[in-house]
C-alpha positions, 0 to 999 in steps of 0.5 A, spaced: 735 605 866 733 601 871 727 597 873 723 596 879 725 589 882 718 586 885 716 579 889 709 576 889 713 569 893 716 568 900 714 575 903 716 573 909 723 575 906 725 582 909 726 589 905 729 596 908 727 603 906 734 607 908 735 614 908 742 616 911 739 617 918 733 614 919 731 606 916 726 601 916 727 593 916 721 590 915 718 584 911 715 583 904 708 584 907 709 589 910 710 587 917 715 587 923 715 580 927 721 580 932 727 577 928 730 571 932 737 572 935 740 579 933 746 582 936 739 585 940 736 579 941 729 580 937 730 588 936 733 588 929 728 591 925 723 596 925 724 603 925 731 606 927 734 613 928 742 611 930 744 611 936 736 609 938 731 605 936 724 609 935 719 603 934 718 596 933 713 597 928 707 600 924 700 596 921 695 598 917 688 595 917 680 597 914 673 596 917 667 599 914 665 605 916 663 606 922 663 600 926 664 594 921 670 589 922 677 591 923 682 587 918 689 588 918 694 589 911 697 582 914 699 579 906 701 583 900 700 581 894 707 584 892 713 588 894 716 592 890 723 596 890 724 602 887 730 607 887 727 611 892 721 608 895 719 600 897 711 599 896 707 594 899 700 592 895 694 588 899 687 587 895 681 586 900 674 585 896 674 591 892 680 595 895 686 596 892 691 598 897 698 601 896 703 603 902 709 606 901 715 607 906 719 613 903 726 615 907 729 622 906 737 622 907 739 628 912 732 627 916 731 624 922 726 621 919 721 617 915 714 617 911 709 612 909 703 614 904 697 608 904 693 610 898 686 607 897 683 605 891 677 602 888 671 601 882 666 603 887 665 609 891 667 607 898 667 610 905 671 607 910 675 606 917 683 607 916 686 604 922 694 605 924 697 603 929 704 605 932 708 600 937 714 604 940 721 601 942 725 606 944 732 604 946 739 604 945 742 601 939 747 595 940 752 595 946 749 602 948 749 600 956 756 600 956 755 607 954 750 609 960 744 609 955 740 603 959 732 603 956 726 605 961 719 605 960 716 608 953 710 613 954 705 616 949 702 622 950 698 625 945 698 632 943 695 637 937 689 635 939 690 627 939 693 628 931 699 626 933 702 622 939 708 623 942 712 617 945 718 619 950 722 614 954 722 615 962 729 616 964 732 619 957 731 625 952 730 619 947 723 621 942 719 619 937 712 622 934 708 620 929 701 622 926 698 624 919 696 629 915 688 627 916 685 629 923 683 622 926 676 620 928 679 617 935 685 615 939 688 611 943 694 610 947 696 604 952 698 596 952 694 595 945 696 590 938 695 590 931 696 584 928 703 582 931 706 582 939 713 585 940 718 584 945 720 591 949 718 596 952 713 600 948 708 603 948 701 604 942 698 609 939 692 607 935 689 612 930 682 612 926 681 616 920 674 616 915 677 615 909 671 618 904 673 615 896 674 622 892 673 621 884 682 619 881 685 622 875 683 615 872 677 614 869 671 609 873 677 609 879 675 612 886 682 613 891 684 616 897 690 618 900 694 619 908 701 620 909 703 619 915 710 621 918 715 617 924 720 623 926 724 621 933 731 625 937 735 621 940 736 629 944 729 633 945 722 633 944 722 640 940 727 637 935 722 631 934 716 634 933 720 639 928 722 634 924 714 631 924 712 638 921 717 638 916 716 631 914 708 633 912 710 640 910 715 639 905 714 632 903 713 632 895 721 637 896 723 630 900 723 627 895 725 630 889 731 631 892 731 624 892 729 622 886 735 626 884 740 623 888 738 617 886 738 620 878 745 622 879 747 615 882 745 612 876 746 616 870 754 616 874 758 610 871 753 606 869 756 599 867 752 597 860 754 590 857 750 584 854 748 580 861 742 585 862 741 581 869 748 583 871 747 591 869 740 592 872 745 588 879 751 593 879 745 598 878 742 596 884 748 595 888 750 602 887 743 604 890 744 600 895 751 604 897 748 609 899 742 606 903 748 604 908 750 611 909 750 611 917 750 618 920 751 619 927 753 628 928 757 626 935 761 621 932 761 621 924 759 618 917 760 612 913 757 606 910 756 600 914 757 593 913 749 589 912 743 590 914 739 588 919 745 585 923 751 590 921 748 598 921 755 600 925 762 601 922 767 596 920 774 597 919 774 591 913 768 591 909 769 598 906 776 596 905 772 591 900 767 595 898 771 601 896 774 599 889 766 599 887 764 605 891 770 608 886 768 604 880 761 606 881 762 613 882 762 614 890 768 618 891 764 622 897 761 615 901 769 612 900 772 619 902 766 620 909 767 613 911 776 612 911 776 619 915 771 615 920 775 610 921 782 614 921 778 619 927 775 613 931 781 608 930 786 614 933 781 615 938 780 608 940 786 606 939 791 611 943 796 607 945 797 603 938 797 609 933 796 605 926 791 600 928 784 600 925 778 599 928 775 593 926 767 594 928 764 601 932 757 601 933 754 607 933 754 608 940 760 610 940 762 603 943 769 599 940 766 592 939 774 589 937 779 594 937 782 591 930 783 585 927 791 585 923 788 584 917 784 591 917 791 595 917 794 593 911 787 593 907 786 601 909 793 602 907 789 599 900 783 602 900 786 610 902 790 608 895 785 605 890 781 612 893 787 616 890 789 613 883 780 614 882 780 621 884 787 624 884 785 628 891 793 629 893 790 633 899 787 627 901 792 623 901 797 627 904 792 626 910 792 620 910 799 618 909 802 618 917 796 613 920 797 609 914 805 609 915 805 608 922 799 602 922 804 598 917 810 599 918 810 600 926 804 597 928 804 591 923 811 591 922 814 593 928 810 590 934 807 584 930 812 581 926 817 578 932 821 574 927 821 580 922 820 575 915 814 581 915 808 576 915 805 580 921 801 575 926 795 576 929 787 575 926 785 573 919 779 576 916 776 569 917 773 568 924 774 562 927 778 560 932 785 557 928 784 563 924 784 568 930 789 565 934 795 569 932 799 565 927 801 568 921 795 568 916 794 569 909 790 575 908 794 579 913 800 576 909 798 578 902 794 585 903 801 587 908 805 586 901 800 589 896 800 595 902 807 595 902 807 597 895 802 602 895 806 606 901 812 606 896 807 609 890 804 614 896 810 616 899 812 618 893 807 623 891 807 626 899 815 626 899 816 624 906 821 626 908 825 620 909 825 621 901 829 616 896 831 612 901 825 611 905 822 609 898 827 603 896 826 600 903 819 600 902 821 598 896 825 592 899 821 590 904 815 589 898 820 584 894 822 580 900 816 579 902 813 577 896 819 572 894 817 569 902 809 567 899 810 565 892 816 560 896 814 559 903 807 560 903 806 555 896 804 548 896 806 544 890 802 537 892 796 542 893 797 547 888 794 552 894 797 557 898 797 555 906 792 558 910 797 559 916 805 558 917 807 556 925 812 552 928 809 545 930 810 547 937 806 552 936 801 549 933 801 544 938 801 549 944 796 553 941 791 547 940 792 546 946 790 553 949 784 553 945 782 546 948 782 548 955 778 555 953 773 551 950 772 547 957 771 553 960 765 555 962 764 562 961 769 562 955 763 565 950 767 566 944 770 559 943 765 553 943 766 546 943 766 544 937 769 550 934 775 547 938 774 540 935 774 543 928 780 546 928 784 540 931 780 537 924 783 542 920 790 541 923 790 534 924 792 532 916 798 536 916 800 535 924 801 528 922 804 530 915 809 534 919 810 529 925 818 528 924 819 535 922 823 540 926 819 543 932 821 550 933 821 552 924 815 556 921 812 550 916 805 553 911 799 549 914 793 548 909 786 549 912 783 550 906 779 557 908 777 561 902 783 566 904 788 562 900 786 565 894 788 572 897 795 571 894 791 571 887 786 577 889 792 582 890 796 580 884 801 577 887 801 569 885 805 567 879 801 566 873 802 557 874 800 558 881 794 563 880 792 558 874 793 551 878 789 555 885 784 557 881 782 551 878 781 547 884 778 553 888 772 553 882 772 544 883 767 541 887 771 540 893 771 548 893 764 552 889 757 550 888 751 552 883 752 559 888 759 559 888 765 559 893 764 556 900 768 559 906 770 552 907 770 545 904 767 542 910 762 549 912 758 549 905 756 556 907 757 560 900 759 568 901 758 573 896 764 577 898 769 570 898 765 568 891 766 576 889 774 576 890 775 569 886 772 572 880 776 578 881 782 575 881 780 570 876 779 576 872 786 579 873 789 573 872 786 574 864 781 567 865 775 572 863 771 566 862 772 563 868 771 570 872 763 571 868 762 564 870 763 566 877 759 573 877 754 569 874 753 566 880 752 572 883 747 575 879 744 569 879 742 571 887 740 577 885 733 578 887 733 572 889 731 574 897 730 582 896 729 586 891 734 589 888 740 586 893 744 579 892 744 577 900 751 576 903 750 569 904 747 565 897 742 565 894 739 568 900 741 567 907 745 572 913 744 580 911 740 581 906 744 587 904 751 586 904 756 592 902 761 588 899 756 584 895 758 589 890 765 588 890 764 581 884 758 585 880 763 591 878 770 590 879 770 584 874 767 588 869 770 595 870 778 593 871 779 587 867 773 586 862 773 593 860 781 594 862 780 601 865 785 603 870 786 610 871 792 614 875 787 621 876 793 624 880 796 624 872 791 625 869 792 618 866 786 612 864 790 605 862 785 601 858 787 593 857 781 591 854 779 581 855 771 581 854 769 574 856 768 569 849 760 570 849 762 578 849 762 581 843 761 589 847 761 592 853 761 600 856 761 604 862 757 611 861 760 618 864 765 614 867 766 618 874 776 619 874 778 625 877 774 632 876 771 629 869 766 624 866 768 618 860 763 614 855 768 609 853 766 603 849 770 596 848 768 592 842 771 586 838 775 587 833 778 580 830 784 578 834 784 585 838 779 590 840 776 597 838 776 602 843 772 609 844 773 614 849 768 619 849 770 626 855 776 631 857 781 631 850 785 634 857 787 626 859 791 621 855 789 614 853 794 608 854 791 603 850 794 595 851 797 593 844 791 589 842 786 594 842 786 600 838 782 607 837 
């Protein structure tokens, strides 16, 4: 069903074991130098317990009994991810040493397993040295959680080591499941340094050979546990016995999970590379579940740098979390949002927040683009699973947040283009103006309020329904016209007046003079005085004071396309010159011709929209693109900068592996609430097949297979004879 992804090259590279409370990030040797920069300069990695961190690391290293040498496990021969575990493999001499990090969902914390192997009879020294770091997550100080001298004492006759912060009820415990020969505690190093202030515990254990199931093979096993609290010390300790007490239950029940996963929607299609991608994916969903009991539980964004919660990367990602199968992680993370963007937002009902951290901070109360995208999201949600119960929950802060929050105290001159920020952060884009993001997603979440109105039978009624309805036309006919470059064949990134623009620059060239302006650097401010010049120019006799489309040429311009909004010329004129070279390379789309930086999650969306444009072949050469980066830094995971730079997990990431595929290629478009599935089947040219296996709509499971048939297609559904089928013209039963 899926393979293990391994590495033997790059190691340095890093890699994660997430359960839904506790992760580690460390590199493919198994080490954990202090990442460069962060949003906690140097503290990215290691173990995490959010909202705390538990420790910077943990080595590993072997010396012949009693008194021989001490050499550290510093470079793996492999790395190797599984569904449930990640591996670690070093060869010394005649030792064949495996570590695996293992981490259990519903428990604050983690278990690693090093297992000894050998031709020969061996009895040696096992050392483990353990470096906390216990401290708060990102912007913790804003909450009063300020980081004190960690503390080590052993306890339970030195087996295991309790290491407590000074001034908090922060705790963490480690030991193993082996009585140690020595320990000690203090200022002590492995093979690395960090930063911090931790404090170690260094373990000794005799490790005596002990004959293996394989014949002519001698093996020994530890297992160590890492459990930590951000509240108390009993709370920690607990966990530590349950962890070695009921490890081998742990991890059944993970196996499960991780089973239940895969055996859900599973996509099967004669691209091998892309099947084995959009598996991972939807494990690599489940890694990002962030619980934190006093605030809540979500997926968050990309490890190592976005753990937290964001307001726009679900709303990306929810279309394949719904196509994967994921109803509960969509469901959890759109009731996260909604309870925190209310409790953070009082006096701006509607508006969702665009980035908490799990200290319960607000980094950006909300960008303009995450409102509509919710409204999306909470939709996509309901046609998957025909939750009515849901919707109606959400329907007043969907209403609300559009039609009075976007439409109401952002649309000054009511052409229902809010102003405000792009999802593209750079300077221009977060200026205010009217954005194409923000303008496309407000008509795609006008017209799924009118489809949610409907079934909640708001009680404006008929009436609230056409003007929702009126209100999605006029927009619509606004971008398709005014928004529209005919010499370019692309839509604007901007629509401003001349004197706006110009005294917007001119706001940003003096922020950018500024000092302690941190956000706004100088050649942020250059760049964007660039990017308006050729139109600035263009637009040198045209009136001052009348809103005029502004090129800037930011990925954002194919948004009209992704939502289906374009007519059939532009998307086809659009997509032609977004896939040029002026646009994409080898590893798809840049953010923008002038910053060749290439993003899954823009390289995703133009194999979407490609897709739902009917250019099948034009959209799998895009998803090629994205498989091709799968692996590539970290097994299992196509990295949110390609082929591998930025987070090395990425939540959207899955967007570009699913979607295509499942909606456009197969065709399958499912209204639960109705007990409906659409099936409008456009295979690429070097397809003659593709499935999806127990297909996850509603309360029911579906097989269906699409093959090639002449001129048209032969379609099999497989599961609830109570559903019905709606077959395209060109395909058939």
């Amino acid at each position: 069903m899926i393979a293990p992804q391994s590495k033997t090259h790059r190691l340095s590279d890093p890699i994660a074991t997430c359960g839904d409370r506790v992760y580690v990030i460390c590199n493919q040797h198994g080490l954990f130098p202090d990442p460069e920069g962060g949003h906690v300069p140097g503290e990215m990695w290691g173990v995490w317990d959010h909202p705390i961190k538990l420790l910077d690391g943990f080595w590993f290293g072997v010396s012949d009994a009693p008194q021989g040498a001490l050499r550290w496990l510093s470079e793996a021969t492999a790395c190797r991810a599984y569904p449930t575990h990640v591996e670690f493999e070093y060869c010394l001499d005649a030792l064949t040493i495996v570590r695996q990090d293992f981490a259990p969902d519903g428990v604050e914390g983690l278990l690693v397993t090093l297992t000894v192997r050998s031709a020969q009879p061996f009895d040696l020294s096992l050392h483990a040295l353990f470096r906390s770091d216990l401290r708060s997550a990102w912007l913790g100080e804003r909450a009063g959680m300020h980081d004190a001298q960690d503390r080590a004492e052993l306890v339970d006759a030195s087996a295991r080591c309790v290491f407590a912060d000074a001034a908090n009820p922060w705790v963490c415990v480690v030991g193993a499941d082996l009585a140690p020969s020595a320990t000690f505690t203090g200022d002590l190093w492995a093979a690395e340094r960090t930063q911090g202030q931790g404090v170690s515990a260094h373990f000794v254990y005799r490790l005596r050979a002990e004959p293996a199931q394989d014949a002519g093979v001698y093996a020994r096993t530890i297992r160590f546990a890492i459990a930590g609290s951000a509240a108390s010390r009993d709370e920690a300790l607990a966990t530590h016995r349950r962890l070695l007490t009921h490890h081998e239950a742990l991890r059944a029940a993970k196996q499960a999970q991780c089973n239940a996963i895969l055996e859900t929607s599973q996509l099967i299609t004669p691209d091998t590379t892309l099947n084995q991608a959009a598996a991972w994916s939807k494990l690599i969903n489940q890694m990002f579940v962030r619980e934190v009991p006093s605030i809540g539980r979500g997926v968050g964004a990309g490890l190592p740098e976005y753990p937290w919660w964001f307001g726009i990367d679900p709303a990306y990602a929810t279309l394949p979390m719904l196509q994967s199968g994921q109803f509960e992680l969509v469901r959890d993370t759109l009731r996260l949002l909604k309870s925190q963007s209310e409790r953070h937002n009082p006096g701006e009902p509607g508006r969702v927040i665009h980035e908490l951290s799990t200290t319960n901070v607000v980094f950006n109360a909300g960008n303009m683009v995450e409102t509509p995208a919710f409204t999306r999201a909470v939709h996509q949600y309901w046609l998957w699973t025909g939750d009515d119960d849901f919707l109606r929950e959400m329907y007043p802060f969907c209403r609300v947040g559009l039609l009075d929050y976007a439409l109401g105290r952002h649309d000054p001159d009511g052409d229902l283009c809010p102003s405000g920020r792009s999802i593209v952060e750079t300077v221009e884009m977060h200026a205010g103006f009217e954005a194409i993001d923000v303008a496309a997603y407000t008509w795609d979440a006008l017209v799924r309020l009118a489809d949610m109105a409907r079934i909640v039978h708001a009680p404006s009624g008929s009436q609230d329904l056409s003007n929702l309805a009126d209100k999605a036309a006029a927009l619509a006919r606004c971008i398709r016209e005014s928004w529209w470059l005919e010499e370019e064949g692309l839509f604007a990134d901007v629509r401003a007046s001349v004197q706006e623009v110009e005294h917007t620059l001119a706001e940003l060239e003096q922020r950018a003079s500024e000092e302690e302006w941190l956000e706004l650097r100088q050649d942020h401010f250059v760049a964007a005085r660039q990017r308006f010049a050729p139109y600035l120019a263009r637009y040198a006799d045209a009136p001052r004071d009348v809103d005029l489309p502004w090129l800037l040429r930011h990925w954002v311009t194919l948004c009209p396309l992704e939502v289906g909004l374009a007519t059939p010329e532009q998307a086809r004129r659009t997509l032609d010159r977004l896939q040029s070279e002026e646009f994409s390379n080898a590893w798809g789309m840049y953010l923008h011709p002038d910053r060749h930086d290439v993003m899954s999650i823009n390289t995703g969306l133009l194999a979407l929209a490609a897709a739902r444009y009917g250019f099948a072949d034009q959209a799998l050469v895009i998803v090629n693109k994205l498989t091709r980066a799968f692996s590539y830094r970290t097994p299992g995971a196509v990295s949110e900068a390609l082929p591998g730079d930025w987070c090395f997990l990425q939540l959207w990431s899955n967007l570009g592996l699913v979607s295509p595929a499942i909606e456009c290629f197969l065709g399958i478009q499912p209204c639960a609430a109705q007990r409906t599935i659409t099936i409008t089947p456009n295979l690429p040219a070097t397809w003659d097949w593709a499935e999806v296996k127990r297909l996850r709509v509603g309360d029911a499971h579906f097989d269906i297979r699409v093959e090639r048939a002449g001129s048209g297609y032969h379609v099999q559904v497989a599961g609830d004879d109570g559903w019905q089928i709606n077959l395209s013209p060109e395909a058939r039963r």
